[in-house]
Structure formats: C-alpha cells, structure tokens
ZAMARGU-4260 file (C-alpha; in steps of 0.2 Angstrom, whole numbers, plus 5000, padded with zeros to 4 digits):
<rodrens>
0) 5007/5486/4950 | 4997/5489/4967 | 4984/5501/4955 | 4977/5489/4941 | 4966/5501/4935
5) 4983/5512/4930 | 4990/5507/4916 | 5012/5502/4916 | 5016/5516/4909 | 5014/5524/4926
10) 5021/5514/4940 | 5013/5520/4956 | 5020/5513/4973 | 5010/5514/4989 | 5020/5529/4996
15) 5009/5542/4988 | 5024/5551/4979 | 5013/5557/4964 | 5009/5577/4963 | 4997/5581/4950
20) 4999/5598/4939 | 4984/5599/4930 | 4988/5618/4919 | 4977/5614/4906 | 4959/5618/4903
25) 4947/5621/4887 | 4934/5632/4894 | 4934/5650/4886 | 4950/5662/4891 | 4957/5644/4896
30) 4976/5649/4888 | 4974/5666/4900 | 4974/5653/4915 | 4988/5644/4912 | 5006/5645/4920
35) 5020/5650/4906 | 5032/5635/4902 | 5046/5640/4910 | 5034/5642/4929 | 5029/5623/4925
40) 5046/5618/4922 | 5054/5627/4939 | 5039/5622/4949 | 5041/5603/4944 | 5060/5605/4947
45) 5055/5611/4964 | 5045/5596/4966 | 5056/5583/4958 | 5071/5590/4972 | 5056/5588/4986
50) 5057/5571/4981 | 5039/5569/4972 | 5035/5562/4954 | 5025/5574/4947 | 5011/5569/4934
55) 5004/5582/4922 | 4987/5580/4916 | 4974/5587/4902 | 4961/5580/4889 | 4968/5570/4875
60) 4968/5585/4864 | 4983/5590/4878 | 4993/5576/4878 | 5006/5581/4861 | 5010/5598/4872
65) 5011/5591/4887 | 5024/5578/4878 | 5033/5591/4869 | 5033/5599/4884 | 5042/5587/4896
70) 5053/5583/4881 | 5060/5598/4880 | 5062/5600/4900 | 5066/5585/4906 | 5077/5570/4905
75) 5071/5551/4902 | 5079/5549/4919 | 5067/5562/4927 | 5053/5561/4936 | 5040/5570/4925
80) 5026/5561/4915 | 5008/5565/4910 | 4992/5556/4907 | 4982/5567/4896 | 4972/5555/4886
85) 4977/5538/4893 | 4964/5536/4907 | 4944/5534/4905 | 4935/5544/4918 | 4934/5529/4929
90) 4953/5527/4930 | 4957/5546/4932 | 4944/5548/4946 | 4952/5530/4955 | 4971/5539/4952
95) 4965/5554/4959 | 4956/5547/4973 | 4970/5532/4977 | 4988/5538/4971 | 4994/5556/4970
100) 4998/5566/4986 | 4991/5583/4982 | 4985/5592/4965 | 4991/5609/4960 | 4978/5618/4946
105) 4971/5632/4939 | 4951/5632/4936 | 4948/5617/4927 | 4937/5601/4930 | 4950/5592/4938
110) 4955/5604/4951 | 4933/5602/4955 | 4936/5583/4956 | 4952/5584/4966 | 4939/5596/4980
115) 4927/5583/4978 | 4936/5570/4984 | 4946/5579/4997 | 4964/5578/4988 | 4975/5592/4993
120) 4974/5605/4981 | 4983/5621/4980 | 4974/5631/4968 | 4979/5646/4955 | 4966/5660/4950
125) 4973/5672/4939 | 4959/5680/4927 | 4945/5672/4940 | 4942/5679/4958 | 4942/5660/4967
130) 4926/5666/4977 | 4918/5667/4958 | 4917/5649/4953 | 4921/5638/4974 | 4916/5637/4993
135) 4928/5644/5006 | 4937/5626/5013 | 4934/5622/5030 | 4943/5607/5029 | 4961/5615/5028
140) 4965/5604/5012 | 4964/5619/4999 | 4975/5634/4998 | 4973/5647/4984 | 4984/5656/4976
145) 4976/5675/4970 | 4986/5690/4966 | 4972/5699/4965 | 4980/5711/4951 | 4967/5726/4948
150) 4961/5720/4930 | 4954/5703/4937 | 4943/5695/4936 | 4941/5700/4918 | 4937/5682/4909
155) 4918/5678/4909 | 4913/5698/4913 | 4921/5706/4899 | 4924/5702/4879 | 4939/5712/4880
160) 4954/5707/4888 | 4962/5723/4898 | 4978/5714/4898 | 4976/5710/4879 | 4983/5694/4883
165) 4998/5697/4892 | 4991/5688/4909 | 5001/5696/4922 | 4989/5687/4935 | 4997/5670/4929
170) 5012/5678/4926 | 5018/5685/4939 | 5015/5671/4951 | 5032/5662/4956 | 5034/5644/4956
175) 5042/5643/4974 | 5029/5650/4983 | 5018/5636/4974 | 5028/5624/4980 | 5030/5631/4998
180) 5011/5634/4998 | 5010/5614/4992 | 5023/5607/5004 | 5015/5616/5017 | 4996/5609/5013
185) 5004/5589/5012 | 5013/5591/5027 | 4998/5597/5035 | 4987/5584/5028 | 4997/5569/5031
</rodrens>
C-alpha cells in the first residue's frame, strides 16, 4: 500500500482515481442539505463509467447508512466504498490531502478541509446561499452548484421551513450536471 496511514480496506494506487462524496453533515437542517438516494446513486454511476472509484464519507454515526446504502446500489464488483468512521482526523486529512482526485459536498466540514488544502471541490448549496458560509475562489479549483430557488436560503434565518421539508434546492439538482461541472474542474486542475 503506497498510503500507510490508509487502512487495506481501501486500496489506493498513485493514479489519484479516488472522488470523494461527502453528502452527509450533522449540523442543524443538515438532512435539508443532502442529495436524495437515487442523485447519489446516478452521480457515482456517472463517476464509476468516467472511470473513478468514488469514496463516500461522513462521521461514524454515518457509516450504517452509507453501508446500507452502497449495498443496496451497488455490486461487490463496483467501485463504491465509504470511510465514515474508519480514519482518525490525521488519516482523513492525509487521504484528503494525498489520494482522492476532486470532492464533491454539500456544507459540511469536510468540503471546508477539502478548500483548505486546495482539493478540487465542486460544491452543492441548496438551503444556504454559498456567499453565506465561503470566499469567492480565485484559484479556479471550486465550482458551486446553487439553484438559487426563491425560498433559499431559509436554514439558519428561519425556524420555519417554507419548503416544509420537501427540499426542492437539493432536489432539483441533477446528477450529470455534477458530474460535468466535476469532470470539468479535474481536467482543468490536472
């Protein structure tokens, strides 16, 4: 293993293959954030034909979902794993930092340490304006993805959801255009 500080269960190779989905977060109106199943599933089919491995990841509280999850949309044969709970902080950072090609995420804290350490990130904002909670990039290796529906931003300014739940912002977002806004921030980063 090239990366001793992964553990087997992920074999990484020096070819930078990996794209992370990080669609999990804990912070209030975090489930109004999140891509539906069936977006996760089509965008890492998407990425799986592109020829990536894609790597979900969340806290260890994540880690049963994400596994019943990939479980019930994928095959052992694919090319879909998570790591919600297996890294320390060290190793995460080191993984993010060393082996994946690009992240995709909605607001969470590992779409702040991808920024940080200049990982191509292609971000989703649904129930949180983008220019609320980051800085413009200068460095062309963020793209943001904001439908800009006319009930958003509502989390954080309002106890009252005017969508009741039913997140169109998330919703309506479609998984090829995260995947052509991705292939098109890693082929421009490369």
């Amino acid at each position: 293993n090239i990366f001793p500080f992964i553990p087997p269960y992920i074999h990484m190779s020096s070819t930078r293959d990996v794209v992370v989905i990080n669609n999990t977060c804990s912070e209030l109106g975090g489930h109004l954030r999140k891509l539906t199943d069936a977006q996760l599933s089509s965008l890492c089919m998407q990425l799986m034909q592109s020829g990536y491995r894609v790597v979900l990841t969340g806290a260890p509280s994540d880690a049963g979902a994400l596994e019943l999850f990939i479980q019930t949309h994928f095959t052992a044969s694919d090319r879909v794993s998570h790591i919600a709970g297996k890294l320390n902080f060290e190793e995460y950072y080191r993984f993010l930092s060393n082996s994946c090609t690009a992240m995709v995420s909605i607001d969470s804290a590992p779409l702040h340490m991808a920024l940080m350490l200049g990982v191509p990130v292609v971000s989703l904002w649904g129930p949180i304006n983008p220019v609320q909670r980051i800085q413009p990039d200068r460095t062309k290796r963020h793209l943001t993805y904001y439908l800009a529906k006319s009930c958003s931003p509502c989390i954080h300014l309002t106890e009252h959801i005017p969508c009741n739940g039913n997140n169109h912002c998330m919703k309506d977002m479609y998984s090829t255009t995260i995947a052509s806004m991705l292939d098109k921030l890693i082929h421009e980063n490369i």
